[in-house]
C-alpha positions as CSV (number, residue, x, y, z in Angstrom):
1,X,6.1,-65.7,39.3
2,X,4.3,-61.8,39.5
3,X,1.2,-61.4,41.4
4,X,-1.4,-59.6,39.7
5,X,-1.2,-57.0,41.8
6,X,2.7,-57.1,41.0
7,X,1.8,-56.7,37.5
8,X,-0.7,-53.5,38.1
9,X,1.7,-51.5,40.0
10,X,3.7,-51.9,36.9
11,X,1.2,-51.5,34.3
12,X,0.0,-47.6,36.2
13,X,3.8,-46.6,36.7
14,X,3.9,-43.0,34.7
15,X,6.5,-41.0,34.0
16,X,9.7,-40.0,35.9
17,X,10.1,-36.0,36.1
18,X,13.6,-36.8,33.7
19,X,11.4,-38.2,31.3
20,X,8.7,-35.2,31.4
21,X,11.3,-33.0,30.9
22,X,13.4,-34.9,28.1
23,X,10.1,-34.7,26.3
24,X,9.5,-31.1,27.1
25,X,12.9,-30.3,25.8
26,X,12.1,-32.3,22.3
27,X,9.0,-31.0,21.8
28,X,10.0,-27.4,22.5
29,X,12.7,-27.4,20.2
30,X,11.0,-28.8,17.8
31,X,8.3,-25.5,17.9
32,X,11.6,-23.6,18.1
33,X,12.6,-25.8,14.3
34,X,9.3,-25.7,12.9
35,X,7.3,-22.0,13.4
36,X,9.9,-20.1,11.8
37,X,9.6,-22.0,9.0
38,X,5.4,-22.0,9.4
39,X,5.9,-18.3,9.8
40,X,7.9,-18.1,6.2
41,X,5.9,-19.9,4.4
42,X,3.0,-18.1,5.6
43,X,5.0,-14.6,4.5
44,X,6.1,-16.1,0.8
45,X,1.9,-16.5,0.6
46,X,1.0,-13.7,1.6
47,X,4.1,-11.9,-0.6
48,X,2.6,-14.1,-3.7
49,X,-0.8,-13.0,-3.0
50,X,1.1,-9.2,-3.0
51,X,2.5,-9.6,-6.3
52,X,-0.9,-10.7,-7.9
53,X,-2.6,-7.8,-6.5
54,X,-0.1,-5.5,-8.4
55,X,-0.3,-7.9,-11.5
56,X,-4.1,-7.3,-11.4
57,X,-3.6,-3.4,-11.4
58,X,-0.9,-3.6,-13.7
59,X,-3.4,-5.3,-16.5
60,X,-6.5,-2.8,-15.0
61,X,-4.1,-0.1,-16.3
62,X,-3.0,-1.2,-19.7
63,X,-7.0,-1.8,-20.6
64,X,-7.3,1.8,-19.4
65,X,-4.7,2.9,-21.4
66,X,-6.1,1.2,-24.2
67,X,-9.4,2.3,-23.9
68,X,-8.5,6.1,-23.3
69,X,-5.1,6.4,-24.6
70,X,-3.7,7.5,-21.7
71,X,-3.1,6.0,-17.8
72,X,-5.3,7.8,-15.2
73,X,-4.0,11.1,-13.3
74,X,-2.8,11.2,-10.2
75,X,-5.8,12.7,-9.3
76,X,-8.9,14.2,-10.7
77,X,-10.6,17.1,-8.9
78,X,-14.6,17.6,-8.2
79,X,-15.9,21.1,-8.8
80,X,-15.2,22.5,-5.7
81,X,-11.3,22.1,-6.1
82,X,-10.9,21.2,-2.5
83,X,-11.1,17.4,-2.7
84,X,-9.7,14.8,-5.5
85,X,-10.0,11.5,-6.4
86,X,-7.0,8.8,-6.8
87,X,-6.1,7.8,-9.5
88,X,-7.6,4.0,-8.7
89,X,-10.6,5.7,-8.9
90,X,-10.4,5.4,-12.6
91,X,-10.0,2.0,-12.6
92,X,-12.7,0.2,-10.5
93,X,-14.6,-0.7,-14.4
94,X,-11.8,-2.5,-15.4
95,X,-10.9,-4.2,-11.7
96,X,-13.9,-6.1,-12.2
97,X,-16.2,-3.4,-9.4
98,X,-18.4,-1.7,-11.3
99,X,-20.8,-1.7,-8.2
100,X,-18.1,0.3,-6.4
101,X,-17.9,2.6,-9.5
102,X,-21.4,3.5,-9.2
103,X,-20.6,4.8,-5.8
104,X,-18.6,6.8,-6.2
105,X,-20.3,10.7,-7.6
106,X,-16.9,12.4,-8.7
107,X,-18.4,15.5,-9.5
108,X,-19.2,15.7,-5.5
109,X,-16.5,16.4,-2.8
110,X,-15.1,13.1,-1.4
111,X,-16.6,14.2,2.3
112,X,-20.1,14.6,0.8
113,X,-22.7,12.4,2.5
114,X,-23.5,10.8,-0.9
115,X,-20.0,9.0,-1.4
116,X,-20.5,7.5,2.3
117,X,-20.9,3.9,1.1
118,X,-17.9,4.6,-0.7
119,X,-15.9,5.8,2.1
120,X,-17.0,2.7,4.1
121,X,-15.9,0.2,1.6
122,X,-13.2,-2.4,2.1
123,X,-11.8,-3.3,-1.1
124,X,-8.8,-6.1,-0.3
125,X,-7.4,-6.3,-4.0
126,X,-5.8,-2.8,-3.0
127,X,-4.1,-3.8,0.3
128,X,-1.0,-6.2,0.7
129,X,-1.7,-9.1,2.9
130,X,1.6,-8.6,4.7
131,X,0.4,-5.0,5.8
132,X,-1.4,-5.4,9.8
133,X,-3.5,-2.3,9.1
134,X,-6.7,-0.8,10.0
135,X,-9.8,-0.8,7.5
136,X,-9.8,3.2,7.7
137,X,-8.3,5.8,9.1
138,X,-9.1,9.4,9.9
139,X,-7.3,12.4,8.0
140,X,-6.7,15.3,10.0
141,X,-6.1,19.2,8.7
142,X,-2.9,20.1,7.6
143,X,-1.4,22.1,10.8
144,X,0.1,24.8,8.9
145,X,-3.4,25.4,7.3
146,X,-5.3,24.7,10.7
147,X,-3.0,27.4,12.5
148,X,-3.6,30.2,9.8
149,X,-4.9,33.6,10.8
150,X,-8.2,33.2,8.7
151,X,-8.5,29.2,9.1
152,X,-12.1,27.5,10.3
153,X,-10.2,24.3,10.8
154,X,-10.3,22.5,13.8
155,X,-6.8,20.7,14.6
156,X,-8.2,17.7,16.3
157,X,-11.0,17.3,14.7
158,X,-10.5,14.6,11.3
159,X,-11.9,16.0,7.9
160,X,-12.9,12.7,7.0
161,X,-12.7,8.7,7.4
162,X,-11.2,6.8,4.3
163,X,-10.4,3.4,3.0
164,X,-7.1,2.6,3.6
165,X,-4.4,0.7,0.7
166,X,-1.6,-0.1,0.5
167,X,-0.6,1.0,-3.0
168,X,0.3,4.0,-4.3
169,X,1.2,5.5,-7.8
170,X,4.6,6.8,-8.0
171,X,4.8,10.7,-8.4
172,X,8.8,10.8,-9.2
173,X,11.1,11.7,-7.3
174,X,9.8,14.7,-5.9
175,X,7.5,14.7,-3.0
176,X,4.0,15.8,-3.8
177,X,3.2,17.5,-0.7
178,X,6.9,19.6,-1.3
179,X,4.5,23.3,-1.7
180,X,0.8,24.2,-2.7
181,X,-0.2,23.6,-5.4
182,X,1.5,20.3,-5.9
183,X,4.6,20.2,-7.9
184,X,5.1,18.5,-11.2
185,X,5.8,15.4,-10.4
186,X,8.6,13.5,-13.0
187,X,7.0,10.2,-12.6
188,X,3.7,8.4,-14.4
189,X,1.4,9.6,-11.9
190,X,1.1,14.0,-12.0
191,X,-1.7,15.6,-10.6
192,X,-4.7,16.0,-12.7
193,X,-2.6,15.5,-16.4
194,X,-2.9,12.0,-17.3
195,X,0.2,10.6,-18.9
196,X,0.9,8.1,-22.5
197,X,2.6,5.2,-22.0
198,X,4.5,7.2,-25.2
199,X,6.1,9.7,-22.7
200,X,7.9,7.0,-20.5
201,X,11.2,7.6,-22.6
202,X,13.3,4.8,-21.1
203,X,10.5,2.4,-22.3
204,X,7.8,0.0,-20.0
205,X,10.5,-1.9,-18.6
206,X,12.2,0.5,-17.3
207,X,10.0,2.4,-15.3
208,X,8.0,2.0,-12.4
209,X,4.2,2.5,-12.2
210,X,3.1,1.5,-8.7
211,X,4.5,0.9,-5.5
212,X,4.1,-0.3,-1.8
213,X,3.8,1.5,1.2
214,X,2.6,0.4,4.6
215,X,0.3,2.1,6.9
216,X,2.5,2.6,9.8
217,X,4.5,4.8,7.4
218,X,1.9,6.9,6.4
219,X,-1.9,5.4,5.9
220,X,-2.7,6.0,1.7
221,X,-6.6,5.3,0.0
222,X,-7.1,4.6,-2.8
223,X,-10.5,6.9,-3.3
224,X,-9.7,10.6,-3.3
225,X,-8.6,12.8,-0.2
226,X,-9.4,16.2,0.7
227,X,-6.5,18.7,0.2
228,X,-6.9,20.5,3.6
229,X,-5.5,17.4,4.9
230,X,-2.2,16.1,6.0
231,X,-0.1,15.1,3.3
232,X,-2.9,14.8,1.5
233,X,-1.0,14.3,-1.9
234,X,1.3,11.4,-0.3
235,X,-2.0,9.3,0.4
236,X,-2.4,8.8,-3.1
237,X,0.6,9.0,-4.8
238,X,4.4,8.2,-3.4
239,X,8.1,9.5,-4.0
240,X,11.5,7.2,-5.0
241,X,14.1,9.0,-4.1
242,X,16.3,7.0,-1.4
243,X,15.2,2.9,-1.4
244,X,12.4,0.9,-0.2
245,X,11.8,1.0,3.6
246,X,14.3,3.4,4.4
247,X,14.2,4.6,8.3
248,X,15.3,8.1,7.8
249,X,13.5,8.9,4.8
250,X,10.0,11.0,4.0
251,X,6.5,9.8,4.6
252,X,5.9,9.8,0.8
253,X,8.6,7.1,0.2
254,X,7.6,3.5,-0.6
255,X,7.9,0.6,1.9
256,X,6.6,-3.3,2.8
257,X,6.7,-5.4,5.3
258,X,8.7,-8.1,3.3
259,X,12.2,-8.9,3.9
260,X,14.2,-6.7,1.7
261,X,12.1,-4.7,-0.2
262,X,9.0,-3.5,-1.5
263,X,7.0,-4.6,-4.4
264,X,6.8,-2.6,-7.7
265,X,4.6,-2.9,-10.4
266,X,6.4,-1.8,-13.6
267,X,4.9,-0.7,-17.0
268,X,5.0,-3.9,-18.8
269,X,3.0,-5.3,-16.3
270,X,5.0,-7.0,-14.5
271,X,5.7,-7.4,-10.5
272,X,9.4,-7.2,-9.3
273,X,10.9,-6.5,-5.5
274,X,13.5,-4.0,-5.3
275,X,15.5,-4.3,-2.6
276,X,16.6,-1.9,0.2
277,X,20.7,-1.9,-1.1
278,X,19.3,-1.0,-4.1
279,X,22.1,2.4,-5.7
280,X,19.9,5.9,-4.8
281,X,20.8,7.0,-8.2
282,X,19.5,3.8,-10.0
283,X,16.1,3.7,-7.7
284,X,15.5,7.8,-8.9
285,X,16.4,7.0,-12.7
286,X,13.3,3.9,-12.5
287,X,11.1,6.5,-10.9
288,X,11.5,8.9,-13.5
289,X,9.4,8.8,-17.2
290,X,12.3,10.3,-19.0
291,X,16.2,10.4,-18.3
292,X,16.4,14.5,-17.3
């Protein structure tokens, strides 16, 4: 028969170290099982949330077309002609901020003190979830402009602090910032000519309107940029010309941070990931509003 100081000595016996470590093995490779699979699910959100953002635009652009017969430019310049404003600009009244709107004074420069508030606002529906990007970011002068014989510009010192996003319109398959003044782009987004959904030849679903790009590759805004600045065009408008997220390519060129691809927004409206094996030749023809 057990004393009952027998049966206490059993009762407070803990565990062996082959029994820690057993359970320190199941439990580690069940994190190892499970927060991959947290961590996708977490991405197919945020990729979801992506897509809606673009749907939202998509249907902010067709009531602008419909109201004005037209989609917005690229751009639209202030009466100075040194600054612009993007063509998202143009939307705010039908993306449901017509607080922002009011903002923004378009017949100032985008620097001017009276577009601060403006400069300073974070508007989420315009940034992919997916992106790990800053709020703002400072454009510097254009270092061929900043080293010319008759130039005021100082190199290091940033024209102006804007509001970063992450989409862009898509210019063609030229880049915009190619010479001065900007090309013609081949897409639905020129420079300050607006375009008809009549001119995209190969019809709504076949072309693309909007596009992603991520901040690492080159920080866009969706509010206007002054043209002094580096790649001042790319920040607001974007190039197809190789595939999504490609390496090697240009700063104006689209890219995500989603497996594969980058979201598009097309002209019917909807939302469709192109992938990065996508033919070069295919990618340029969706770019394009006409065949040639």
């Amino acid at each position: 028969m057990s004393t009952p100081s027998r049966r206490l000595a059993r009762a407070q016996r803990g565990l062996t170290v082959l029994e820690l470590l057993t359970v320190l093995g199941i439990v580690s490779l069940l994190l190892a099982v499970l927060l991959p699979a947290v961590g996708a699910a977490r991405e197919a959100g945020r990729r979801i949330e992506c897509s809606n953002h673009l749907r939202q635009l998509g249907l902010a652009l067709h009531c602008y077309h419909e109201a004005n017969r037209c989609l917005p430019a690229g751009w639209q310049w202030e009466g100075t002609g040194e600054s612009a404003y993007g063509w998202a600009v143009a939307l705010l009244p039908w993306l449901e901020q017509q607080g922002l709107d009011r903002l923004v004074d378009r017949n100032r420069p985008v620097g001017d003190p009276v577009n601060g508030a403006a400069r300073a606002f974070d508007l989420p529906l315009l940034s992919c979830p997916s992106d790990i990007s800053l709020r703002r970011f400072e454009l510097f002068p254009d270092d061929e402009l900043a080293r010319g014989p008759y130039s005021t510009l100082d190199r290091d010192e940033p024209l102006l602090e804007l509001p970063t996003a992450n989409y862009v319109g898509v210019f063609g398959t030229i880049e915009p910032d190619d010479s001065w003044p900007a090309p013609i782009g081949d897409g639905a987004f020129l420079d300050a000519r607006p375009i008809r959904f009549a001119e995209l030849q190969r019809g709504l679903s076949n072309t693309l309107l909007v596009g992603e790009r991520t901040t690492a590759l080159l920080p866009s805004t969706w509010l206007g940029v002054d043209f002094q600045g580096e790649d001042a065009a790319c920040r607001l408008v974007g190039t197809a010309y190789t595939s999504p997220n490609c390496r090697e390519c240009d700063e104006c060129e689209f890219s995500s941070r989603h497996a594969g691809g980058a979201n598009f927004l097309w002209g019917d409206g909807r939302v469709k990931l192109i992938g990065e094996s996508i033919d070069g030749a295919e990618y340029r023809r969706l770019a394009r509003r006409s065949e040639y």
